[in-house]
N, CA, C and O of each residue as an XYZ file, in Angstrom:
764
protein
N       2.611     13.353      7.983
C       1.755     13.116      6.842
C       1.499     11.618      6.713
O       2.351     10.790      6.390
N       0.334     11.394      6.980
C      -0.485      9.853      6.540
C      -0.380      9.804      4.923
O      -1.148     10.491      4.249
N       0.740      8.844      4.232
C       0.206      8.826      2.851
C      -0.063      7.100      2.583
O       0.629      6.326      3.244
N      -0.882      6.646      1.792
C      -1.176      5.576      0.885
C      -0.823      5.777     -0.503
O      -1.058      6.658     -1.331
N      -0.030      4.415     -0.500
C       0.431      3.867     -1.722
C      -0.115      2.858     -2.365
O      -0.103      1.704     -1.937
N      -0.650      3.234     -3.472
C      -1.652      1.926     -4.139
C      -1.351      1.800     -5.440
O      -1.072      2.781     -6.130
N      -1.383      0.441     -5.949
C      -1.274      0.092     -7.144
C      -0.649     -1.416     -7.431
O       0.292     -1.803     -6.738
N      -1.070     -2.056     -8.227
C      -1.193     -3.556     -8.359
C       0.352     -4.074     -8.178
O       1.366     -3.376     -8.177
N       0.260     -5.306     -8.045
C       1.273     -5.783     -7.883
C       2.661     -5.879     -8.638
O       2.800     -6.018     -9.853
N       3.595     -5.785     -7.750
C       4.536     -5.464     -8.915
C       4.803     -3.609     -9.434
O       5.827     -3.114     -9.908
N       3.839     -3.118     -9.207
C       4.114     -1.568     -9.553
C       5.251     -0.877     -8.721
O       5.723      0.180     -9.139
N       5.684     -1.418     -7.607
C       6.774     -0.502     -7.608
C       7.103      0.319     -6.139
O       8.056      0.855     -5.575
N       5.673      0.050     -5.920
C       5.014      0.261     -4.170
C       6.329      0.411     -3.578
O       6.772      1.537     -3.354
N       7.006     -0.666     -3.300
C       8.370     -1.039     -2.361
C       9.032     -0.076     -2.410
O       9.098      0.781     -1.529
N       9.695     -0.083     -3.588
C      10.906      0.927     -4.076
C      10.564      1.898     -3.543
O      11.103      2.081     -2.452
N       9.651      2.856     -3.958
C       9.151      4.026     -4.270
C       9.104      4.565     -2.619
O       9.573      5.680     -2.390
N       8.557      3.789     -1.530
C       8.105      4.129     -0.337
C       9.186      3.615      0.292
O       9.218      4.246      1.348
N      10.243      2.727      0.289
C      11.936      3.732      0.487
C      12.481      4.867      0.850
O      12.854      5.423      1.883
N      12.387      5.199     -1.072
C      12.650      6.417     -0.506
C      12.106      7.434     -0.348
O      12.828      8.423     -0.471
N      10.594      7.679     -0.006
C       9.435      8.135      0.510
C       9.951      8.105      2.129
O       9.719      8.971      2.973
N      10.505      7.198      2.257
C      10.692      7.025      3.886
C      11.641      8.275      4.186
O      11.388      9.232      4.919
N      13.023      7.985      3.295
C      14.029      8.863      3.571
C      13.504     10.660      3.225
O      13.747     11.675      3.878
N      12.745     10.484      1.984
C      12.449     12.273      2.301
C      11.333     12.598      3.071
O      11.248     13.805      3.294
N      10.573     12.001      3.483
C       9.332     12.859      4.365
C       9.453     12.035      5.676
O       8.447     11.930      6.378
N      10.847     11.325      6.128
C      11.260     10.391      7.488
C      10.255     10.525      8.233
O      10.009     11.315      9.145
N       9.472      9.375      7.604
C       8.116      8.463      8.556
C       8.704      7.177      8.409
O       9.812      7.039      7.890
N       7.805      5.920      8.973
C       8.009      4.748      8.745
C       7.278      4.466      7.719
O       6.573      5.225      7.055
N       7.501      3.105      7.576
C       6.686      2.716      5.616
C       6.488      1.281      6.552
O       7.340      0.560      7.071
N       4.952      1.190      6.534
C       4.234      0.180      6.652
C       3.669     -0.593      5.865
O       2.500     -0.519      5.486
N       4.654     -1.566      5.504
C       3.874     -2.191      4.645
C       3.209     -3.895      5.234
O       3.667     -4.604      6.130
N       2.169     -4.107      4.460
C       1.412     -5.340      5.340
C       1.761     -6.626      4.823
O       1.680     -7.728      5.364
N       2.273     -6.211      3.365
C       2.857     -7.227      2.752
C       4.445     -7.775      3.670
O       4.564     -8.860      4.239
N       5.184     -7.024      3.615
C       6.381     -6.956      4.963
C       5.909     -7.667      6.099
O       6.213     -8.820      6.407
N       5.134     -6.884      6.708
C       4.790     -7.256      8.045
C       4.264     -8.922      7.979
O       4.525     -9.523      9.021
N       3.662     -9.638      7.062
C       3.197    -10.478      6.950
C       4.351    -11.370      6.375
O       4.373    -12.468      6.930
N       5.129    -11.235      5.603
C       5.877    -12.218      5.155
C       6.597    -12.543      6.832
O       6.483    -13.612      7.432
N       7.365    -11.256      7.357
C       7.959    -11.525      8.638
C       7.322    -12.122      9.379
O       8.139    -12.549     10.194
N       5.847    -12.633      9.804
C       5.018    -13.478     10.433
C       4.949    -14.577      9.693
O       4.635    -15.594     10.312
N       5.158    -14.686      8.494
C       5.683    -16.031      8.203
C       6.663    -16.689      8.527
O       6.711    -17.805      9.045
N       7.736    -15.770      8.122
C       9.190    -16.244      8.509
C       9.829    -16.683     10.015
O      10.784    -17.403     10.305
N       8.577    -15.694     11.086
C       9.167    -16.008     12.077
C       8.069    -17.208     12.753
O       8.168    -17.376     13.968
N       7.275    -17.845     12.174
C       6.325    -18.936     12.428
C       5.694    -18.037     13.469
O       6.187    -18.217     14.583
N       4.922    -17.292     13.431
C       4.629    -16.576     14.745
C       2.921    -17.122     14.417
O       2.800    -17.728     13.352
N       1.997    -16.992     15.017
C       0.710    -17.575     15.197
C      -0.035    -16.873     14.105
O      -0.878    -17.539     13.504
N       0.194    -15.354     13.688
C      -0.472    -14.845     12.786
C       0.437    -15.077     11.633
O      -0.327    -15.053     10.668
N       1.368    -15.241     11.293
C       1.858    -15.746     10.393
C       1.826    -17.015      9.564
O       1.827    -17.260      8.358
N       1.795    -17.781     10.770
C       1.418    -19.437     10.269
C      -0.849    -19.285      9.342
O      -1.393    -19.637      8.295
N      -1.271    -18.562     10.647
C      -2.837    -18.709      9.889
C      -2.750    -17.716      8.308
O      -3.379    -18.060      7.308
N      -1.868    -16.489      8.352
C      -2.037    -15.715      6.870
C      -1.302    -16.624      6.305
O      -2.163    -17.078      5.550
N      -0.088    -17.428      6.022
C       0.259    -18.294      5.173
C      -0.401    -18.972      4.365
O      -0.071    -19.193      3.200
N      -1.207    -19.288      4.813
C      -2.707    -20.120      4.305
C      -2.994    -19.484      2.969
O      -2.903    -19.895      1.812
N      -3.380    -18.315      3.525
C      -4.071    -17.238      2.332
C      -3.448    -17.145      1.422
O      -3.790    -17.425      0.273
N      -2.089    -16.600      1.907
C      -1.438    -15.709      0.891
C      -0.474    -17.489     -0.172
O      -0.106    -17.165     -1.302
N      -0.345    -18.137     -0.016
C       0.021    -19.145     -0.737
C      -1.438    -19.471     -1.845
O      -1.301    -19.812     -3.021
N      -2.423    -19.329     -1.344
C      -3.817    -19.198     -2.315
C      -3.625    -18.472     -3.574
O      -3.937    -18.845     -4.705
N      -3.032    -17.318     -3.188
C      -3.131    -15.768     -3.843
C      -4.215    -15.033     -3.542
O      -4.823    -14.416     -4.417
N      -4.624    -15.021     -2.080
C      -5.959    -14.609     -1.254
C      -5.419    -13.450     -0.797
O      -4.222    -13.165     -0.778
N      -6.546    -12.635     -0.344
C      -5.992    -11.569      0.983
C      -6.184    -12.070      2.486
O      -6.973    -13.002      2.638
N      -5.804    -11.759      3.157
C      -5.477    -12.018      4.388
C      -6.554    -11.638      4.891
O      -7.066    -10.740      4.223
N      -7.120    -11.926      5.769
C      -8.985    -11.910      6.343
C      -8.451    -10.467      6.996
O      -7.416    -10.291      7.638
N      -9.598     -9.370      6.592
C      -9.623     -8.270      7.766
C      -9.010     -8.111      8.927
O      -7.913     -7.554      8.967
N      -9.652     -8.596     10.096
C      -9.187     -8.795     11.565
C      -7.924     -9.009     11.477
O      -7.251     -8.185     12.096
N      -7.284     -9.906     10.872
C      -5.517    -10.307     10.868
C      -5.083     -8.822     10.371
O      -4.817     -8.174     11.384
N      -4.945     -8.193      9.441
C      -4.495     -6.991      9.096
C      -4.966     -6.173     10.090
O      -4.151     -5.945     10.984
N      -5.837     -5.765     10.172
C      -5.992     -4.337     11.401
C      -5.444     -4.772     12.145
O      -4.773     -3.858     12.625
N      -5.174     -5.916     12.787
C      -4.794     -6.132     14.272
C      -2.891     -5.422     14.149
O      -2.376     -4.656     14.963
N      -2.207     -6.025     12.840
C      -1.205     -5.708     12.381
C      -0.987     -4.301     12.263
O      -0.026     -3.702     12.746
N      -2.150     -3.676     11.436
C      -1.721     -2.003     11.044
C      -1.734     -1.217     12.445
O      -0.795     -0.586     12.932
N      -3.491     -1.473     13.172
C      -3.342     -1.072     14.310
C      -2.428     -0.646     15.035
O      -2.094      0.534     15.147
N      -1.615     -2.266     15.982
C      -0.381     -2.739     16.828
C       1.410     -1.265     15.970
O       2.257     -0.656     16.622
N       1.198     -1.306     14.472
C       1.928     -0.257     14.177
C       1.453      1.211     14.569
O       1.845      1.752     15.603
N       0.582      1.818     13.671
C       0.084      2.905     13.960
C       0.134      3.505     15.582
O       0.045      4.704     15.844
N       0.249      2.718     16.325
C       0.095      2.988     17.546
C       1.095      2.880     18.184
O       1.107      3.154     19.384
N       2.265      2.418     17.469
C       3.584      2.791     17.854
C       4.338      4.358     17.937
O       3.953      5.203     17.129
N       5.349      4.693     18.869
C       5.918      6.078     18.838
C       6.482      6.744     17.544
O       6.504      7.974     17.608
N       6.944      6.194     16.378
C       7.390      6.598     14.920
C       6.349      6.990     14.394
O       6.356      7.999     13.688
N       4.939      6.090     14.687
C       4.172      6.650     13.941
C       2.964      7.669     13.980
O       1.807      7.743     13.567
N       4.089      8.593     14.879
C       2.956      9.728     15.403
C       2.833     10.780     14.556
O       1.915     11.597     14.631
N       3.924     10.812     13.556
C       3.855     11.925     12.388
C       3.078     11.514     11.332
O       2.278     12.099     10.602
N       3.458     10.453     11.399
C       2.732     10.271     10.078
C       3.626      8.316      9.401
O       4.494      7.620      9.927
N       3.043      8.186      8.461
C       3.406      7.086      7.833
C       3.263      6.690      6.894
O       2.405      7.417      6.394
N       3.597      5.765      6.022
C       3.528      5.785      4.816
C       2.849      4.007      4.564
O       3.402      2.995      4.995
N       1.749      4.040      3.888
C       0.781      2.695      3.869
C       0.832      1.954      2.562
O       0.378      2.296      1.470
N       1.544      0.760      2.939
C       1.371      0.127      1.387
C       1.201     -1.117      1.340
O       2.195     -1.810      1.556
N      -0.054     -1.765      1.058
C      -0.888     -2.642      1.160
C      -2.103     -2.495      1.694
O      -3.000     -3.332      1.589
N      -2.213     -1.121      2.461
C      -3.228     -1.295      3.293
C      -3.689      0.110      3.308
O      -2.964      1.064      3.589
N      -5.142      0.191      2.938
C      -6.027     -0.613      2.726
C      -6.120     -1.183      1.282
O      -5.451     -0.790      0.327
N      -7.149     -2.273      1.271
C      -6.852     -3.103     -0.560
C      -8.395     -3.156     -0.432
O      -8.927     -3.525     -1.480
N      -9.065     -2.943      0.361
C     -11.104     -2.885     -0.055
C     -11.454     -2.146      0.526
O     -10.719     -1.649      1.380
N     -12.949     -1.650      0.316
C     -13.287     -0.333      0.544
C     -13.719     -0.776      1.899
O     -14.057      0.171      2.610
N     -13.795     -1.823      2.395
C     -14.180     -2.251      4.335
C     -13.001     -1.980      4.601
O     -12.972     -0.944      5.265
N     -12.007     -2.390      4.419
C     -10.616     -1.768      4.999
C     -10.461     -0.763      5.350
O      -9.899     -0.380      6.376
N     -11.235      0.154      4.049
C     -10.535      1.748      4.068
C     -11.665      2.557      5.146
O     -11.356      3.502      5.871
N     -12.643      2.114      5.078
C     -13.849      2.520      6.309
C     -12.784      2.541      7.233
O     -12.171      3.525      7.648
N     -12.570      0.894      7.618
C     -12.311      0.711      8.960
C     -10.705      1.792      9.407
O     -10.521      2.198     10.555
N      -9.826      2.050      8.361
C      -8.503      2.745      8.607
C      -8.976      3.929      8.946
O      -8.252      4.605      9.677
N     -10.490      4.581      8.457
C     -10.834      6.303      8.761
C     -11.390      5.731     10.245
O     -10.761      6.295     11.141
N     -11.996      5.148     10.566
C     -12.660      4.443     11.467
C     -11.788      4.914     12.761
O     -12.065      5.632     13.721
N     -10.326      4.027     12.283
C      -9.089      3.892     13.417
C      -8.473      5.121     13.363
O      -8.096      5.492     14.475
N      -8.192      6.029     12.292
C      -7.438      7.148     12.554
C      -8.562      8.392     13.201
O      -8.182      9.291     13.953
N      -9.767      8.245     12.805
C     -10.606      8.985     13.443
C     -10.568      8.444     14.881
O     -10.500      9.369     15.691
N     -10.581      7.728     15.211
C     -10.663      7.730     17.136
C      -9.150      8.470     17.793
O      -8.912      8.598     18.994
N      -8.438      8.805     16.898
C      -7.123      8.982     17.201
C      -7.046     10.549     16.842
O      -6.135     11.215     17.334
N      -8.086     11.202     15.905
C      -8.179     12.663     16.020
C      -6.882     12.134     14.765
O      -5.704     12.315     15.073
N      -7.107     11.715     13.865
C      -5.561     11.662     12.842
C      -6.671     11.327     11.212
O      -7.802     10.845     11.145
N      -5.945     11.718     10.340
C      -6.974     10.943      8.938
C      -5.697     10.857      8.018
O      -4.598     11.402      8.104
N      -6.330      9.821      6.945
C      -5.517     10.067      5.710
C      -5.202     11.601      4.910
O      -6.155     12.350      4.695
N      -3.698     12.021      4.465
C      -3.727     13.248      3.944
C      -3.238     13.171      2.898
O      -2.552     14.140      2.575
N      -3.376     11.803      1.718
C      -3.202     11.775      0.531
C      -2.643     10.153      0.132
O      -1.851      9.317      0.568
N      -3.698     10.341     -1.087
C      -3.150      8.625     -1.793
C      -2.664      8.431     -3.127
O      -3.311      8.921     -4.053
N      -1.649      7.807     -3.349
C      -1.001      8.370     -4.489
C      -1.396      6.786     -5.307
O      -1.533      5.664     -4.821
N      -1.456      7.069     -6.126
C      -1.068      5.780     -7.460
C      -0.792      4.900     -8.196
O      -1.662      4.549     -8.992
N       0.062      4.456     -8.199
C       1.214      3.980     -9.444
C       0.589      2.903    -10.132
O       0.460      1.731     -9.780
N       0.052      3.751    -11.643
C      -0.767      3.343    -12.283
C       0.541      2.513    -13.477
O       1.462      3.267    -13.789
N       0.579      1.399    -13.942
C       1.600      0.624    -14.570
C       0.469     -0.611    -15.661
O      -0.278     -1.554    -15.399
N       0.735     -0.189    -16.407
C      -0.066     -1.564    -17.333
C       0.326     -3.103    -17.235
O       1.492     -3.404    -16.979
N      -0.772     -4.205    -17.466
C      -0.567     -4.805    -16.808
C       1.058     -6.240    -17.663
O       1.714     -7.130    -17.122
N       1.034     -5.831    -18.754
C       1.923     -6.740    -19.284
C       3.423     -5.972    -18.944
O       4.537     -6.417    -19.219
N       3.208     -5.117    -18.492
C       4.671     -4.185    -17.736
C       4.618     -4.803    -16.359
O       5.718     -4.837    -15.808
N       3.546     -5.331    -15.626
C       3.632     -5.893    -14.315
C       4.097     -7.348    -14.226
O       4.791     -7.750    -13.291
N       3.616     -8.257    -15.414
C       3.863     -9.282    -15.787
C       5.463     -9.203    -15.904
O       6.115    -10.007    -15.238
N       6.058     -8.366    -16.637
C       7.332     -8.724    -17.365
C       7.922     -8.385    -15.582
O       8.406     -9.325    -14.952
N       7.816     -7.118    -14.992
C       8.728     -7.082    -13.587
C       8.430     -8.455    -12.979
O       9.502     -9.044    -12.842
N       7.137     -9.387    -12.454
C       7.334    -10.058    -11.992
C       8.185    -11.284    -12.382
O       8.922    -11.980    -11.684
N       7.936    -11.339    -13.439
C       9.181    -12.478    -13.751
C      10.764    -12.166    -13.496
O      11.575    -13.071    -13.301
N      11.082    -10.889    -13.516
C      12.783    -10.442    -12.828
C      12.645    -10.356    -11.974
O      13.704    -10.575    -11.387
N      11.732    -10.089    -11.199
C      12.411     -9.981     -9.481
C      12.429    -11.262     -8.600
O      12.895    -11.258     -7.461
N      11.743    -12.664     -9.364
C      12.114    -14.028     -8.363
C      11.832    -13.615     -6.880
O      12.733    -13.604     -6.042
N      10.647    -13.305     -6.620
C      10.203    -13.822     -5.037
C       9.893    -14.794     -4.631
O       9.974    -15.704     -5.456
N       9.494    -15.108     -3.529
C       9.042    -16.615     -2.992
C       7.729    -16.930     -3.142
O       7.374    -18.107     -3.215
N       6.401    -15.354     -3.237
C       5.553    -15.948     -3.760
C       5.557    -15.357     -5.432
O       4.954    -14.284     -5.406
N       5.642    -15.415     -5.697
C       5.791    -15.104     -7.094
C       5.983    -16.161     -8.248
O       6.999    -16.626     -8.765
N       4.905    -16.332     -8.422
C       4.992    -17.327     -9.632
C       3.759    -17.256    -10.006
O       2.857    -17.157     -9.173
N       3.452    -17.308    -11.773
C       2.836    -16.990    -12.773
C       1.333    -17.184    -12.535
O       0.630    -16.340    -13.091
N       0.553    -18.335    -11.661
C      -0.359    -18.361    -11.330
C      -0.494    -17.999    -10.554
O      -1.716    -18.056    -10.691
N      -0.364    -17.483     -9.447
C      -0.498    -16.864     -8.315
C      -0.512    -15.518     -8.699
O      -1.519    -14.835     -8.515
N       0.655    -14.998     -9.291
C       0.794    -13.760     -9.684
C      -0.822    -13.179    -10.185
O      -1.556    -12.554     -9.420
N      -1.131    -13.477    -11.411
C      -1.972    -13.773    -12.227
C      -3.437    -13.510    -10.875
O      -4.182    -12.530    -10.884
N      -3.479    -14.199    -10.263
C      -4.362    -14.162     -8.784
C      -4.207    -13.018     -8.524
O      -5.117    -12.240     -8.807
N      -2.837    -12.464     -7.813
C      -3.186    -11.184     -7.059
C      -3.061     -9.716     -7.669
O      -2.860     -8.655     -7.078
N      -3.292    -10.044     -9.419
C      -3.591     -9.136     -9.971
C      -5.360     -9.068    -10.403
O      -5.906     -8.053    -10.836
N      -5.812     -9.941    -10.246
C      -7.154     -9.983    -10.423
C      -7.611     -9.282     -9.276
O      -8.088     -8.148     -9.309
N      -7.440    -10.057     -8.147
C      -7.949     -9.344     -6.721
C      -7.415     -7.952     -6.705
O      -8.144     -7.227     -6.028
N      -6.757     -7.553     -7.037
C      -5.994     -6.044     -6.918
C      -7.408     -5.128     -7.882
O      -7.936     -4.080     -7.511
N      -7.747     -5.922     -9.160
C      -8.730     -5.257     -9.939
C     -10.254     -5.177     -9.212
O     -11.102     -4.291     -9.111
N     -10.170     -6.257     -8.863
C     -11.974     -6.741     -8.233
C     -11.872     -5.726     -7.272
O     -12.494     -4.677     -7.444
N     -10.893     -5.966     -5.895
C     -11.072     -5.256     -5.153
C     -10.315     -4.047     -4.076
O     -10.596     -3.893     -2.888
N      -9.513     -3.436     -4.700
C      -8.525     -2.545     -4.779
C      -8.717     -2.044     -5.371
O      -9.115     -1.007     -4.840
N      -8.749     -1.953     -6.572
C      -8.987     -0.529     -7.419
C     -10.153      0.367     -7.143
O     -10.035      1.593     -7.150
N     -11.627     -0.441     -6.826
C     -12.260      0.603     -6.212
C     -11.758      1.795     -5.269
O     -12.230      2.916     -5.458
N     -11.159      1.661     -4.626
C     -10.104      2.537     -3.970
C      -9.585      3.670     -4.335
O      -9.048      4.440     -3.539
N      -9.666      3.823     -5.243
C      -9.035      4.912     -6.289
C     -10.047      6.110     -6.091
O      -9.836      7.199     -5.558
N     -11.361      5.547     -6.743
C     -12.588      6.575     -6.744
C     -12.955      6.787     -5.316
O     -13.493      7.891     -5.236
N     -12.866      5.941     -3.634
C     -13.066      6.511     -2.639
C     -12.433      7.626     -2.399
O     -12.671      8.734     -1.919
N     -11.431      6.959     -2.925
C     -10.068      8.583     -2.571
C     -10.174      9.567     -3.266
O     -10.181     10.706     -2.799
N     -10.273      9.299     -4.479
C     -10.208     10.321     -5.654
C     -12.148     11.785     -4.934
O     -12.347     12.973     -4.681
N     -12.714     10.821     -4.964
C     -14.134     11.548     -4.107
C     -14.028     12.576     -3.007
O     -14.731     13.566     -2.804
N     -12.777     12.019     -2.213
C     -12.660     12.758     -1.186
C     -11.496     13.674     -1.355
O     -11.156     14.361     -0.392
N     -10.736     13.767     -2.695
C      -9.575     14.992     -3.368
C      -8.394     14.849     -3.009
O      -7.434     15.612     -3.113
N      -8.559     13.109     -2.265
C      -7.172     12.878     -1.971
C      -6.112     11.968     -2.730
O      -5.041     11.540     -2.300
N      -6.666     11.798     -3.902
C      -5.815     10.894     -5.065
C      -5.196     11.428     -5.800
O      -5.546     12.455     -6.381
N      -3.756     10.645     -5.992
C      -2.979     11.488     -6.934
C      -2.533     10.369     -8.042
O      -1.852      9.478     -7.535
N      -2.698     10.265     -9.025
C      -2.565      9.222     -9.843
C      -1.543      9.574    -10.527
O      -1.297     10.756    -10.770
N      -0.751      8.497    -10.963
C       0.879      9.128    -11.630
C       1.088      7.632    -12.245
O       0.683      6.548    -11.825
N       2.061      8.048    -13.677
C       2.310      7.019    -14.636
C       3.574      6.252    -13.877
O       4.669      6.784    -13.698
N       3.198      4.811    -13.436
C       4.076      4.329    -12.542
C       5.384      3.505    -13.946
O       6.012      2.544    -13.502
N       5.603      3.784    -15.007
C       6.506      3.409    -16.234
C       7.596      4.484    -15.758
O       7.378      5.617    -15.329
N       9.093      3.695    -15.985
C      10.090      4.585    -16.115
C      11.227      4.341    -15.076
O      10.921      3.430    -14.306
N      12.389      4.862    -14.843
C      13.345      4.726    -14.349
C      12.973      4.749    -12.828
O      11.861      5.272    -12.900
N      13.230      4.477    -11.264
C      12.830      4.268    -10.169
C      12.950      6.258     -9.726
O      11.984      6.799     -9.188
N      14.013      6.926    -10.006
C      14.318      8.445    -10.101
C      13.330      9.180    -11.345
O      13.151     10.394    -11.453
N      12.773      8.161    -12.202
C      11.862      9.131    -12.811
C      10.537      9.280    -12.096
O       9.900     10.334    -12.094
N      10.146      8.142    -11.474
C       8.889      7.897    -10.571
C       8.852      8.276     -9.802
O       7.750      8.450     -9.282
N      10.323      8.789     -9.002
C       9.972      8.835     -7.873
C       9.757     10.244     -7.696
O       9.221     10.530     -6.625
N      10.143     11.590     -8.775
C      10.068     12.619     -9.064
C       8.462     13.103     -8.955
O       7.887     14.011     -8.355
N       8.063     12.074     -9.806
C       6.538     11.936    -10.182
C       6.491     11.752     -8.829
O       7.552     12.156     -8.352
N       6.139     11.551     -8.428
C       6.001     11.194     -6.898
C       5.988     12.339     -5.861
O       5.052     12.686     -5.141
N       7.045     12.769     -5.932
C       7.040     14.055     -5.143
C       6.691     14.746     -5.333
O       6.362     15.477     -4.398
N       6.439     15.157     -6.653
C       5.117     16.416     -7.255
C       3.724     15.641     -6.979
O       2.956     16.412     -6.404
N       3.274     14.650     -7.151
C       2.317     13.980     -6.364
C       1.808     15.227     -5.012
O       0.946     16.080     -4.798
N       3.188     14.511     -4.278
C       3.095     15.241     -3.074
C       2.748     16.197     -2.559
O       1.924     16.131     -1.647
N       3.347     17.570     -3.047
C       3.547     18.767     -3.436
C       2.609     18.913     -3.694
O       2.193     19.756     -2.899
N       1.517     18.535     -4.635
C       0.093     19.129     -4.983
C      -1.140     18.938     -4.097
O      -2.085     19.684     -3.843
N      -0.625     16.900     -3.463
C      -1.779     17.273     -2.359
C      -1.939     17.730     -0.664
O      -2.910     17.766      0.092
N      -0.119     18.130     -0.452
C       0.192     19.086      0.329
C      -0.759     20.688      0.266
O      -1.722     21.031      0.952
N      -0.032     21.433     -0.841
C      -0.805     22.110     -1.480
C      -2.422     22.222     -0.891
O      -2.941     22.721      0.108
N      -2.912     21.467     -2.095
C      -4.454     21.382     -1.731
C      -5.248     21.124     -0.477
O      -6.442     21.360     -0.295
N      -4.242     20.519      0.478
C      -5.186     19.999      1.742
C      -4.734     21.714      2.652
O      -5.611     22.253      3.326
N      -3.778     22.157      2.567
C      -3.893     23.919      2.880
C      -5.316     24.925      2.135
O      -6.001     25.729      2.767
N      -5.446     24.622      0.846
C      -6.542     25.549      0.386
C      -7.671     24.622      0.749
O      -8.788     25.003      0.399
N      -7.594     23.614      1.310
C      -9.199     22.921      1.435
C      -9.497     23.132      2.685
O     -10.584     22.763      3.131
């Protein structure tokens, strides 16, 4: 099962697709991950997304596909996987049907985690990351609105969105979550 995980920063993405990993054992791709580790390891795509992501930018197209791609096309991820960061614009999300269509593979559900935004504010100030700080933050919640959230209605169009109240204990969400699941399991059998 191909699933996407969407929802602004700070919602919870991480946690949640954990332990998403451990019950439906796929890998959890995330681009945010993959990219900090190209920072960390000064690697050539790491040093040019640094740029960006110290902005509070997204990372230019081409740099990400080349990333999701190089995964997807690894042996773990022949069942399926779990996507979080990616896609964040609706050229992204073309281009991901784009790539899983040459592969005879598609997305089979995108889930949510809808969290208000002064609840995103207050997590980012407890969790102390490295990019994380108040103006920046502030940045990649705007871009998440401008151009990510459209995302919702591509998916939602095509009956593959599952929207769920991302507030509450990490075991209350993640419940929510699996009934998520469960329904658009479900539905992609009667469709």
């Amino acid at each position: 099962m191909r699933i996407i995980l969407i929802g602004p920063p700070g919602a919870g993405k991480g946690t949640q697709c954990q332990r998403l990993v451990d019950y439906l054992r796929v890998p959890h791709l995330s681009t945010g991950e993959m990219l900090r580790a190209a920072v960390r390891a000064g690697t050539a795509e790491g040093l040019a997304a640094a740029h960006f992501m110290a902005q509070g930018q997204l990372v230019p197209d081409p740099m990400i596909l080349g990333l999701v791609t190089k995964r997807l096309e690894a042996a773990d991820c022949r069942d399926g996987c779990l996507l979080d960061g990616f896609p964040r614009t609706l050229p992204q999300a073309a281009m991901l049907d784009d790539l899983l269509d040459c592969r005879a593979m598609s997305v089979d559900g995108v889930i949510e985690l809808a969290v208000p935004r002064d609840e995103l504010v207050h997590r980012m100030l407890a969790r102390k990351r490295e990019d994380d700080n108040p103006e920046i933050f502030a940045k990649r919640i705007a871009s998440f609105e401008v151009q990510t959230a459209p995302l919702l209605d591509y998916y939602k169009r095509q009956g593959k969105l599952a929207s769920i109240d991302g507030l509450g204990t990490a075991d209350e969400i993640f419940n929510r979550v699996r009934e998520a699941l469960r329904r658009l399991k479900r539905d992609s059998y009667q469709g």
